[in-house]
C-alpha beads as a LAMMPS data file, in Angstrom:
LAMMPS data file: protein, C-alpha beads

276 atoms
275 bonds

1 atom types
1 bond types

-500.0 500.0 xlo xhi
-500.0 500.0 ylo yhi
-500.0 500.0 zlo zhi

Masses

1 110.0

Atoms # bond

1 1 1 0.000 0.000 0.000
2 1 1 1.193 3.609 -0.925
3 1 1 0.681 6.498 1.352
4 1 1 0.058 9.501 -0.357
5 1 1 -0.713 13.448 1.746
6 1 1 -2.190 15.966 -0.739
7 1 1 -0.911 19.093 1.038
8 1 1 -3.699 21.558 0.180
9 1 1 -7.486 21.449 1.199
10 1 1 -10.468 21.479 -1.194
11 1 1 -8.483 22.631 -4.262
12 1 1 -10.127 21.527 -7.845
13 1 1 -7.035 19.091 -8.398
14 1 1 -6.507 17.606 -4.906
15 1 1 -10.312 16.912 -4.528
16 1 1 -10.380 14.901 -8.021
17 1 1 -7.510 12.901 -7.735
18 1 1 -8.633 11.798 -4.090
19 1 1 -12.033 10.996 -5.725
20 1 1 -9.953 9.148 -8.646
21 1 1 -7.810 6.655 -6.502
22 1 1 -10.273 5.916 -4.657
23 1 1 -11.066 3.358 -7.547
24 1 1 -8.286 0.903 -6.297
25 1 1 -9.508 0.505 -2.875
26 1 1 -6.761 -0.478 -0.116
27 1 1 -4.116 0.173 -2.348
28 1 1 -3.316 3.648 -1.865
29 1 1 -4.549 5.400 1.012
30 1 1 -4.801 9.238 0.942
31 1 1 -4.612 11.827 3.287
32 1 1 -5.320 15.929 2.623
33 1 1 -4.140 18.295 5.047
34 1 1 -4.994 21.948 4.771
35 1 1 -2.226 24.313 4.421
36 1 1 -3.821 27.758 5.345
37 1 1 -2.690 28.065 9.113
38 1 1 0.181 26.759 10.532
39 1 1 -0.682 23.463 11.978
40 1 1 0.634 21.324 8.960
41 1 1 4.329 21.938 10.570
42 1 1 3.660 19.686 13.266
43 1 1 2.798 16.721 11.192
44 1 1 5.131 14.185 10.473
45 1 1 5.491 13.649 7.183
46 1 1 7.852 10.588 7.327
47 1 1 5.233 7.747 6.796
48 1 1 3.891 9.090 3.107
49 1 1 5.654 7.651 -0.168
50 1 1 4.526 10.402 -1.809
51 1 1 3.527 14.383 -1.183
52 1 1 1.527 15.816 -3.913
53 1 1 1.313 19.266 -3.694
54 1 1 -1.568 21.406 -4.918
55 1 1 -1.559 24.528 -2.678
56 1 1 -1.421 28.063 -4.326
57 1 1 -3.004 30.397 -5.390
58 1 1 -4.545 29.613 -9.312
59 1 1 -4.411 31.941 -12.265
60 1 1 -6.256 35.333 -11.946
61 1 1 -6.512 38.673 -13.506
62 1 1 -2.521 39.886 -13.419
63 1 1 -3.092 43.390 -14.788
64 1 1 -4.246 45.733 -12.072
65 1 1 -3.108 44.202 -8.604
66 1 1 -1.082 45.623 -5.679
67 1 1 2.397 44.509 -4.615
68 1 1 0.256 42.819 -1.735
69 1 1 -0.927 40.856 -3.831
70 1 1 2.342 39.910 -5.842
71 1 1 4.117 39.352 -2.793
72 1 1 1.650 36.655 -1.713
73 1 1 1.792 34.960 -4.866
74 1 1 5.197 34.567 -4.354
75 1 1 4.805 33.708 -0.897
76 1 1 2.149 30.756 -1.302
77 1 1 2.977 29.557 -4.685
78 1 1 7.190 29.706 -4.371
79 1 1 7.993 29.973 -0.530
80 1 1 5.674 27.896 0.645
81 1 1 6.379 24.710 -2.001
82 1 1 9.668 24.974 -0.918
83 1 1 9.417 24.734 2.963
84 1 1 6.879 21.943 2.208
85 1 1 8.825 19.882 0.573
86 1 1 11.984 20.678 2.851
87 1 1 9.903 19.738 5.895
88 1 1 9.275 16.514 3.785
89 1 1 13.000 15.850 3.211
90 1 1 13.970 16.268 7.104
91 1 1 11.226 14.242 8.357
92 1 1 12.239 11.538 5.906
93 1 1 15.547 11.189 7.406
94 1 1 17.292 9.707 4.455
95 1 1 14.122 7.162 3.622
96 1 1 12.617 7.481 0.031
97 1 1 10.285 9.739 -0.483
98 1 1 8.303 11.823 -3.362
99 1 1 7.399 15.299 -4.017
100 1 1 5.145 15.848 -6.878
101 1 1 4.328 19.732 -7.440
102 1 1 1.939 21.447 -9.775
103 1 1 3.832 23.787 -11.834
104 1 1 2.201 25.433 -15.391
105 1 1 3.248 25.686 -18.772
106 1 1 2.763 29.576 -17.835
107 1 1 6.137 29.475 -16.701
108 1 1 6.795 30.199 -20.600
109 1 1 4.594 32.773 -20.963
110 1 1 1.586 34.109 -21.635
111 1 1 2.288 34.422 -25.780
112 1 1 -0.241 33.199 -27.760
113 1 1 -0.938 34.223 -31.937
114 1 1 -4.289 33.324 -34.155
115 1 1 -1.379 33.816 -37.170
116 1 1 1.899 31.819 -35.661
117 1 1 1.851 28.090 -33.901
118 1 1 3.762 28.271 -30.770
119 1 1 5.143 24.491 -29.863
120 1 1 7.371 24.010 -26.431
121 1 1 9.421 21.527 -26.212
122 1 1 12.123 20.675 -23.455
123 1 1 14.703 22.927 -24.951
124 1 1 12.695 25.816 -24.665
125 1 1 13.481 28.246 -22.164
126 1 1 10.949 29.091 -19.780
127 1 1 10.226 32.898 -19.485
128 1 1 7.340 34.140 -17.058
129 1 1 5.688 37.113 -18.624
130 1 1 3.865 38.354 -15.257
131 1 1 4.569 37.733 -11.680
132 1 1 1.971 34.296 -11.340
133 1 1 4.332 32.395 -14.083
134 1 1 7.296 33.597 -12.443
135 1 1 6.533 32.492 -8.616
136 1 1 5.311 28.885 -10.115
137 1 1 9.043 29.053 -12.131
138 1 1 10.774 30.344 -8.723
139 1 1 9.490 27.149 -6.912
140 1 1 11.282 25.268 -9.710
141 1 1 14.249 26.973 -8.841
142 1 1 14.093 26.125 -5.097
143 1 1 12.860 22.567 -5.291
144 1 1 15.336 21.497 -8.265
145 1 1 18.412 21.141 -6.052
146 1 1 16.855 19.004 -3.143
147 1 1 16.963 15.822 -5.516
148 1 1 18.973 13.192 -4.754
149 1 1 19.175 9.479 -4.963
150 1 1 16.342 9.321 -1.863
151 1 1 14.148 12.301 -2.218
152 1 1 12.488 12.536 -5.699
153 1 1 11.048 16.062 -7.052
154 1 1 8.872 15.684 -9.942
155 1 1 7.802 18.929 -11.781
156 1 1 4.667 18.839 -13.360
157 1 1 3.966 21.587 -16.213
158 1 1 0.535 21.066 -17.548
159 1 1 -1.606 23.292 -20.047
160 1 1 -4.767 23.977 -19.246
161 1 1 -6.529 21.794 -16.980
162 1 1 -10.278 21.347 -17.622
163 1 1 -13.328 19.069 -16.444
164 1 1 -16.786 18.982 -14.690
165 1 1 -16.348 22.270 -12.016
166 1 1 -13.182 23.029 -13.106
167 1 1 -12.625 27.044 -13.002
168 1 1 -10.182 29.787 -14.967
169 1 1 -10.299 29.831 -18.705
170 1 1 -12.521 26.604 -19.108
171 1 1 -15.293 28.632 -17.825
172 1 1 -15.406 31.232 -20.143
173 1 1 -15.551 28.373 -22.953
174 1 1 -18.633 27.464 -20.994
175 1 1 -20.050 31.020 -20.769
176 1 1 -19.947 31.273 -24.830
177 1 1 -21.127 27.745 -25.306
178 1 1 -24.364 28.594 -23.309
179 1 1 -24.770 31.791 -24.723
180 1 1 -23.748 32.088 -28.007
181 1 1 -25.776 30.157 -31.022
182 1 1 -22.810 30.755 -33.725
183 1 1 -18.897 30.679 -33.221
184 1 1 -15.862 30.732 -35.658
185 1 1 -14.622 27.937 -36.660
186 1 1 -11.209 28.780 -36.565
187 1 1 -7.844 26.194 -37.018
188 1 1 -6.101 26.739 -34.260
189 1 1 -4.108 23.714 -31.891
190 1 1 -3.764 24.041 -28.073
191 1 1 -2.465 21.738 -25.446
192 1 1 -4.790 20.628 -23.399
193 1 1 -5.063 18.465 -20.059
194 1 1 -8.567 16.466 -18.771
195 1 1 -8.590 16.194 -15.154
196 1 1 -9.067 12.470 -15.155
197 1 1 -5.522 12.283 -17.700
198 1 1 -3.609 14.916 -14.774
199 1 1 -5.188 12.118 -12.281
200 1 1 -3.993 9.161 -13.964
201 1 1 -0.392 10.825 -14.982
202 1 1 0.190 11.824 -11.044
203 1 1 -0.701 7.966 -10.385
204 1 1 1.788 7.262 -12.554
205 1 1 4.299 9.237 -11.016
206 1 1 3.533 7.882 -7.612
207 1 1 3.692 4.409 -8.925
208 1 1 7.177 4.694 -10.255
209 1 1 8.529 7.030 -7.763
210 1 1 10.504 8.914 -10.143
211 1 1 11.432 12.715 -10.731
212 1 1 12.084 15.368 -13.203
213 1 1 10.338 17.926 -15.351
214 1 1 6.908 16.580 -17.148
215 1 1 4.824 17.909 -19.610
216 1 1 1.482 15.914 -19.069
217 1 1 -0.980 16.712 -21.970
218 1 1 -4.040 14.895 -24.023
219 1 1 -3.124 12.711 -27.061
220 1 1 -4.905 15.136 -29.265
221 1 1 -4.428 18.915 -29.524
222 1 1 -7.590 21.014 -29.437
223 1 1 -9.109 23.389 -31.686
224 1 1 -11.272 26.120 -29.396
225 1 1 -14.458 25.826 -31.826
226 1 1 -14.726 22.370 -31.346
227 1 1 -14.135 22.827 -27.540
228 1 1 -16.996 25.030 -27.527
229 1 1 -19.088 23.062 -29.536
230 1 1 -18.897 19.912 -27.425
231 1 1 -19.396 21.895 -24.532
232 1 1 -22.743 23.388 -26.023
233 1 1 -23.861 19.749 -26.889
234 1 1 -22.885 18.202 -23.246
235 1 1 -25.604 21.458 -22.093
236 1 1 -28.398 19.929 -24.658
237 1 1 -27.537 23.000 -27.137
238 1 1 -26.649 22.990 -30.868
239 1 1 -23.895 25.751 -31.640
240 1 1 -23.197 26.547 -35.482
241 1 1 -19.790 26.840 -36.785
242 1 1 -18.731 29.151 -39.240
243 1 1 -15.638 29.877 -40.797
244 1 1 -16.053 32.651 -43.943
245 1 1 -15.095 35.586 -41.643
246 1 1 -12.042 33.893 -40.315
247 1 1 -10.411 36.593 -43.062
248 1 1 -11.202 38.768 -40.215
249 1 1 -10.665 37.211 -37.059
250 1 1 -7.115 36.911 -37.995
251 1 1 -6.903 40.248 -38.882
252 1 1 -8.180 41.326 -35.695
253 1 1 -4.932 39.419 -34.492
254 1 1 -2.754 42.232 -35.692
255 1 1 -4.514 44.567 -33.774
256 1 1 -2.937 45.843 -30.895
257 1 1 -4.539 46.817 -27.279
258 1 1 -7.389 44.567 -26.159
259 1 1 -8.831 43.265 -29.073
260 1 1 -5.537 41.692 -30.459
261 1 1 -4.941 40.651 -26.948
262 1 1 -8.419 38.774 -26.651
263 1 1 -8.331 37.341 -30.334
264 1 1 -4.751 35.865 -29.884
265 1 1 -6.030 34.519 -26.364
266 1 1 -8.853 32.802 -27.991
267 1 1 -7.429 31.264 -31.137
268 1 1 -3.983 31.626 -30.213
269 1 1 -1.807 28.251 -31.023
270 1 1 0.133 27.227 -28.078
271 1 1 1.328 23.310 -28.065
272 1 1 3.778 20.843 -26.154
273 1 1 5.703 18.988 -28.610
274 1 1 4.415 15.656 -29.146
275 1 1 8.115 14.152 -28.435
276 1 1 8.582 15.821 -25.259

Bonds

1 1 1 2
2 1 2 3
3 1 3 4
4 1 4 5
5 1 5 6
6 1 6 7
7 1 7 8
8 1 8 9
9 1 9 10
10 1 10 11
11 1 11 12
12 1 12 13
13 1 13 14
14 1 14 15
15 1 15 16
16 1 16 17
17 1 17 18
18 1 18 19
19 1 19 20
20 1 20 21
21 1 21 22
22 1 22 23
23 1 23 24
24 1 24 25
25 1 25 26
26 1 26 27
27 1 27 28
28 1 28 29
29 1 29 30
30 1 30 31
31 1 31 32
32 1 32 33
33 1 33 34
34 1 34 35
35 1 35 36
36 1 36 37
37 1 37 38
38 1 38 39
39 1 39 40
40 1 40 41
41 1 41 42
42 1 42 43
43 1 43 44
44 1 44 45
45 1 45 46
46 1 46 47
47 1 47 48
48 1 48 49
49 1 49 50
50 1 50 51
51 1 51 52
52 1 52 53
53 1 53 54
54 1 54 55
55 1 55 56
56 1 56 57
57 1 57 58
58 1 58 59
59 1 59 60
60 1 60 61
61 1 61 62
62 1 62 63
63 1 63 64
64 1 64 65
65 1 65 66
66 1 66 67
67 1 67 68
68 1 68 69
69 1 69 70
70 1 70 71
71 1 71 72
72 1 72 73
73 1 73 74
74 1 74 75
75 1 75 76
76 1 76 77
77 1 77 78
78 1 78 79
79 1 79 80
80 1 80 81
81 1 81 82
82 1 82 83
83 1 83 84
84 1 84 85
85 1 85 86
86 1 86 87
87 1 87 88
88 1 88 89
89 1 89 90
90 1 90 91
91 1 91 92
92 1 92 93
93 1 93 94
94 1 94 95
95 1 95 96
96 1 96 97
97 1 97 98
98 1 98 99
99 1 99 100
100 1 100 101
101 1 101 102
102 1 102 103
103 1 103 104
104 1 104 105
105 1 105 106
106 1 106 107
107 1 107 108
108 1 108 109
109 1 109 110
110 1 110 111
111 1 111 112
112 1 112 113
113 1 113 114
114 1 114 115
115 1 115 116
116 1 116 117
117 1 117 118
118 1 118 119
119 1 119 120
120 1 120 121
121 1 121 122
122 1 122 123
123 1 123 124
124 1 124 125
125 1 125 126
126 1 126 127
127 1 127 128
128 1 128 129
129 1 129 130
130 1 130 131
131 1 131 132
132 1 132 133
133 1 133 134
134 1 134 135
135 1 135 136
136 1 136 137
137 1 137 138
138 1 138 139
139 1 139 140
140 1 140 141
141 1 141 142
142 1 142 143
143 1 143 144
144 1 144 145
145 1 145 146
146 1 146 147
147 1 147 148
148 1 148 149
149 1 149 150
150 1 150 151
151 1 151 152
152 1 152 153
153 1 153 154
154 1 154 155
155 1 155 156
156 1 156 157
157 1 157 158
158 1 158 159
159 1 159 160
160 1 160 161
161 1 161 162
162 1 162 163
163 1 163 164
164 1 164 165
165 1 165 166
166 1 166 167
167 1 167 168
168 1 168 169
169 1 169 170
170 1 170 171
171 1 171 172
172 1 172 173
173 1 173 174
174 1 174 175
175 1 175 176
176 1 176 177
177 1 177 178
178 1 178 179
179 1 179 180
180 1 180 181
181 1 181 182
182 1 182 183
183 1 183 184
184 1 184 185
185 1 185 186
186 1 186 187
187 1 187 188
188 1 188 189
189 1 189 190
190 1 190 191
191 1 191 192
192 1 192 193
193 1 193 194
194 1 194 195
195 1 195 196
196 1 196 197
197 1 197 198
198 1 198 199
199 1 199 200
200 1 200 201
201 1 201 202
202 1 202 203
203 1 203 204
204 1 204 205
205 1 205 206
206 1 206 207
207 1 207 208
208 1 208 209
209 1 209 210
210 1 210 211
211 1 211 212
212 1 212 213
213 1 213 214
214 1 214 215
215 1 215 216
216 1 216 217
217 1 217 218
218 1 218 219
219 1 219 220
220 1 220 221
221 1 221 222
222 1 222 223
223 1 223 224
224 1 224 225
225 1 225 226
226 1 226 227
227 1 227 228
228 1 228 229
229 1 229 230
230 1 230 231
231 1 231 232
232 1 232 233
233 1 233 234
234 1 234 235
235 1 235 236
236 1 236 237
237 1 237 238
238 1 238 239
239 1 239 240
240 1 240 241
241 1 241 242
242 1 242 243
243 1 243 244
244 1 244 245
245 1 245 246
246 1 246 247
247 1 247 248
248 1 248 249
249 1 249 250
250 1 250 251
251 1 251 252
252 1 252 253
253 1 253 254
254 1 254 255
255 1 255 256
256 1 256 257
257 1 257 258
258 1 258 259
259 1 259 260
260 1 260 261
261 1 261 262
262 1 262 263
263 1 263 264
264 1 264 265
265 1 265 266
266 1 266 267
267 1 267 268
268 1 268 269
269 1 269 270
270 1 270 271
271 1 271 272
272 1 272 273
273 1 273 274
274 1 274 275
275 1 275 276
């Protein structure tokens, strides 16, 4: 039997992958403990194979916020990872052990374009273009050097993670769908990741115990219009696609302020390379 302690309370990702394992019965047993007050540094963390850690604070509106609010970001998302999984590596005392932290393919960047297909691979540099991509990348940083033959750290950098009450960008998809009774049908390719593919990667990673950078994703790249189209149908809706003003959408690309900025974050093309 593995012992596995999500370290973070009622996120979207803790919550589903408890609800996933709990499929193989006696196998695995798993623990949550909340990391909000201070009480979680008084728990002995010795007796879990594996820590998979979900706290921090998710994706939000990056334009207008205070240096408050940066500085927390940093604080929960970077400082906090860190002293986790150092706690971890003391109370192991030399035994094996397994750190598994959620990371983002945001660590590269925000850049998306309708008119130019983006792929990452594991050559590419990451570069944070706002403060949330760098304090997920600074927790990288930190975490990187505490492998060693005994204490595994395995990086996870998924895209965007989407699924029944899953929040962020995925919503708005679900805003249109129910609203909207047309929507371009433009080509565009993003990487994608369904909650119950995150859940049975992480599984993975407990099961083999191993470490390193990973770039979980779904075997097929997704095209927004069809997103929101499936999304209509799962809601009992019929959307129309329609593509003889894509002339235009991608024009609208080139435009700069807003409108460029919300066209390119719509149809932009932003993949993992299949071989990575």
């Amino acid at each position: 039997m593995k012992k596995i302690l999500i370290t973070g309370a009622n996120s979207y990702i803790g919550t589903s992958f408890e609800k996933y394992m709990a499929q193989f019965g006696d196998e695995y047993q798993i623990e949550t403990i909340d990391m909000k007050d201070g009480t979680w540094k008084e728990k002995d963390f010795s007796g879990y194979d594996s820590l998979f850690h979900v706290a921090g604070i998710a994706h939000a509106d990056v334009s207008n916020v205070s240096e408050e609010t940066k500085k927390l970001y940093y604080a929960v998302n970077t400082d906090l990872a860190i002293e986790t999984a150092k706690k971890y590596q003391t109370d192991l005392a030399g035994k094996p052990g397994q750190f598994i932290y959620m990371s983002s393919i945001i660590i590269y960047g925000e850049e998306t374009n309708i008119n130019k297909k983006r792929v990452i691979t594991r050559e590419t540099k990451p570069n944070p273009s706002n403060f949330y991509g760098d304090s997920k990348l600074q927790a990288e940083v930190g975490l990187e050097p505490l492998n060693t033959e005994s204490f595994k750290a395995a990086i996870l950098r998924p895209p965007m993670i989407y699924g029944p009450g899953s929040k962020g960008n995925y919503q708005q998809l679900v805003k249109i769908a129910n609203k909207l009774p047309v929507f371009p049908d433009v080509k565009n390719e993003r990487s994608m990741l369904y909650i119950g593919n995150l859940c049975e990667f992480v599984k993975e990673r407990v099961d083999k115990q191993d470490a390193g950078f990973f770039f979980p994703q779904n075997n097929e790249y997704v095209r927004t219009s069809h997103m929101v189209r499936d999304i209509a149908k799962e809601n009992g809706k019929n959307i129309y696609l329609f593509s003889w003003m894509n002339w235009l959408i991608r024009l609208l690309g080139y435009v700069p302020g807003k409108i460029g900025r919300l066209t390119n974050k719509a149809f932009g093309n932003l993949v993992y390379d299949r071989e990575g």
